[in-house]
N, C-alpha and C positions, 0 to 999 in steps of 0.2 A: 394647545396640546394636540390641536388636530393634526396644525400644521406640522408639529415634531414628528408624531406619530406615521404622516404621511413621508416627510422624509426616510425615516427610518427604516420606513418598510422600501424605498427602493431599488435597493440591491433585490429586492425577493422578484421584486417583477423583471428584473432585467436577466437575471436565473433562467427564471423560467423561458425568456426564448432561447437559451442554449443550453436548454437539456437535450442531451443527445449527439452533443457535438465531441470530438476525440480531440485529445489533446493534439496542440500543433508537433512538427518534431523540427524543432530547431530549440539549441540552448537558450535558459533562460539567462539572461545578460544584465549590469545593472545600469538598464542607459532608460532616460528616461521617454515614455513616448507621445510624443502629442503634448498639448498644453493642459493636460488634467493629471500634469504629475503621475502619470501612469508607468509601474515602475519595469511590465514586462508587460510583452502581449497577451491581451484579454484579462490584464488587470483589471480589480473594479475595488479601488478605495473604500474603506469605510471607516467610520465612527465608532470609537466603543459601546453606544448605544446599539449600534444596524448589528454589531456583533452577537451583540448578547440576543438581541430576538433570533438571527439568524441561526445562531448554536440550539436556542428554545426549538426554534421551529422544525430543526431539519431530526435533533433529535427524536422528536415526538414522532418522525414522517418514518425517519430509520427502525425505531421499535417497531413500528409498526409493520415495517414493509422492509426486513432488512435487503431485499432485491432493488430500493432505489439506490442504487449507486451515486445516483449525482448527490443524496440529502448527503451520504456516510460519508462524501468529500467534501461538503459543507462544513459538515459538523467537525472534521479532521481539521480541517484550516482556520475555523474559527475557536476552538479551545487547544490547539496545539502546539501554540507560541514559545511556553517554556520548554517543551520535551525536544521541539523542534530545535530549538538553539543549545540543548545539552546535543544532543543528535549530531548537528553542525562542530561544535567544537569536537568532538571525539572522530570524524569526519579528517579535520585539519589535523589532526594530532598522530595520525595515521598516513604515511608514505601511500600504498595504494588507496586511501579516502581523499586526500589532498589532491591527487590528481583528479581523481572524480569531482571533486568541485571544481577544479582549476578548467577541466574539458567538456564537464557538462556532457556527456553520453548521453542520447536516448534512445529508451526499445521501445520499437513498434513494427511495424512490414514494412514497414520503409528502410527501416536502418537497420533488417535484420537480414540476411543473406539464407534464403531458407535452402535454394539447393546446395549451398555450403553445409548446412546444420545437418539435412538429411545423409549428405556422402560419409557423413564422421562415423567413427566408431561405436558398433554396438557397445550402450553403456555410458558414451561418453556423456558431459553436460550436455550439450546442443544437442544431441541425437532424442536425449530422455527431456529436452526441455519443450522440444518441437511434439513431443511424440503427448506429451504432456496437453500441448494445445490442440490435438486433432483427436485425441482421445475424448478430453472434456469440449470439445468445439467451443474453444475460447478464443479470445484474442487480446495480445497488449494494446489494440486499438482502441479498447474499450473503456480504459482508464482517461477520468474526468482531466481536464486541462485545471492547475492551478490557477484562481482567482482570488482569493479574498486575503491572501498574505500579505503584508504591507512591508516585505523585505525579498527583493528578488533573489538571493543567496539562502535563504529561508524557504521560498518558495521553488527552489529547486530539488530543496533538501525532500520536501515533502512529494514531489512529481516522481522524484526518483524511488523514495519509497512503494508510490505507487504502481511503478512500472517494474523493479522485482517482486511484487506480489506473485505472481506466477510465480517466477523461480524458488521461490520458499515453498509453495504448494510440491517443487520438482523435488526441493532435499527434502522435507519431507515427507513426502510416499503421502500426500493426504491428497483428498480427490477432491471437488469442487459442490458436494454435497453439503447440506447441512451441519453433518456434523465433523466433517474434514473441514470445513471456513472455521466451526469453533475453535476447534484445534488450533489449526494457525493464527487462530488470533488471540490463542493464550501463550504461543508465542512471543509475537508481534508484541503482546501487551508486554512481555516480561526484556524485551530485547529493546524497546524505544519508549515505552515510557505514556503515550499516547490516550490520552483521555478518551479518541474515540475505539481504541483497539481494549480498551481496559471497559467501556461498558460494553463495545461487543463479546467479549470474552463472560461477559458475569450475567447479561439478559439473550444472548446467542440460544444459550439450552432452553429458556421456556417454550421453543416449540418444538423440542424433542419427544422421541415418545418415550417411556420408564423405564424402557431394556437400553434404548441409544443413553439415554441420559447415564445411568446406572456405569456401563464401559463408560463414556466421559469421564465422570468422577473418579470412578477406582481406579483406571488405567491410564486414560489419553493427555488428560489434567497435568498428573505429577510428571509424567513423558514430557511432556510439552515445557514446562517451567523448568523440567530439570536441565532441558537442553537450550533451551533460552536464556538460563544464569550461564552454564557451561562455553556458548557460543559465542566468540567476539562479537562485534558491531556487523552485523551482517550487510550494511550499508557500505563498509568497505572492502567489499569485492569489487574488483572490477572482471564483471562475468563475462560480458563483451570480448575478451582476453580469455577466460577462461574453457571454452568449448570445448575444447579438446581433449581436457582435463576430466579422467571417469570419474564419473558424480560420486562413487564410493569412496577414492581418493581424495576430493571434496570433502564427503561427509566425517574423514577421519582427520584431515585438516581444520577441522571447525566445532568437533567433539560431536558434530549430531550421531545419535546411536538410532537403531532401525526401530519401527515402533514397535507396539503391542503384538502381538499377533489376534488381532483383531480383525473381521472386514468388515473395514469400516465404510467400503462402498456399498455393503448390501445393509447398512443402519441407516437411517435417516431420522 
């Protein structure tokens, strides 16, 4: 039992010396590398036993701490097998999502043209999506490098997810506060399906205060779901192509409607 126990647990220690580390930006490919069947770089195989502790563990670390980013990319890659390959087919089934798989895009500062983004048009996507990341002093660098998928086509799916995050925070007018990541992730939850976006979306609010929670419920809630059934596959944008295009013309292509009139940067 030990020895099981000790296997089991090695994905957790190998985690932990790359926490912190940003995703690479090269597409994820399905070649295999190295003699450990590793099926993209910074693979790490596992077992459906490593899984299940790993989902336990990173869970328990996200409640607790939803600012660890790396557990809430754990916990995404290890329970999100099913949603991910609904995700993936509707992906294929889609003219601009099929090329998104076929080409493998990624956002980060590397592959992002920022004095292009700035020259664009007030309004436009790029101008409101940059303006987005130096407002909230964020960055697409910060998003976790895919590991524990055991399908490199699957683990694209989910890197990619990762890497419009911003841009949903941009069509939606939500800010990078507490109760703006709820919001988006009752989105998120309503748009992919994601076991880990469906319990951040339902234990998000217990650390809200009773006037933020209170707008949540009566207002942000039914907002957010309404335009998340309303919204296609938000997965098949290709935004990269899109800049130029005013985010309002966006938001009226894709059904999102403006939120609350809420401020919901001064709730927490």
């Amino acid at each position: 039992m030990g020895t099981l126990l000790r296997s089991a647990l090695r994905p957790l220690r190998r985690l932990g010396g790359l926490r912190g580390q940003a995703a690479v930006d090269v597409p994820l490919r399905g070649v295999r590398h190295g003699a450990a069947g590793l099926l993209y770089p910074g693979h790490i195989p596992t077992s459906p036993l490593q899984k299940a502790l790993l989902a336990a563990g990173s869970a328990g670390m996200a409640l607790y701490n939803p600012y660890r980013h790396d557990m809430v990319a754990v916990l995404g890659e290890t329970t999100g097998l099913r949603a991910l390959k609904v995700l993936r087919d509707q992906m294929r089934k889609d003219p601009e999502g099929a090329e998104i798989l076929q080409k493998r895009p990624r956002i980060s500062l590397s592959t992002l043209d920022l004095d292009k983004l700035r020259s664009l048009p007030e309004g436009s996507l790029g101008q409101e999506y940059l303006c987005f990341l130096d407002v909230n002093r964020v960055s697409p660098d910060t998003r976790a490098p895919t590991r524990f998928v055991d399908d490199e086509e699957l683990a694209y799916v989910i890197q990619r997810y990762r890497e419009i995050h911003d841009m949903l925070h941009t069509l939606l007018g939500m800010p990078t506060n507490i109760l703006g990541e709820i919001v988006v992730k009752w989105f998120e939850a309503v748009q992919t399906g994601l076991p880990m976006c469906i319990l951040g979306a339902l234990f998000g609010p217990i650390r809200l205060s009773a006037q933020s929670l209170q707008v949540l419920v009566s207002e942000l809630i039914p907002w957010a779901i309404q335009n998340g059934r309303r919204a296609p596959c938000v997965l098949n944008l290709y935004y990269e192509r899109r800049w130029e295009q005013p985010l309002r013309a966006l938001r009226e292509e894709l059904g999102i409607t403006d939120p609350p009139t809420v401020h919901v940067r001064g709730l927490a």
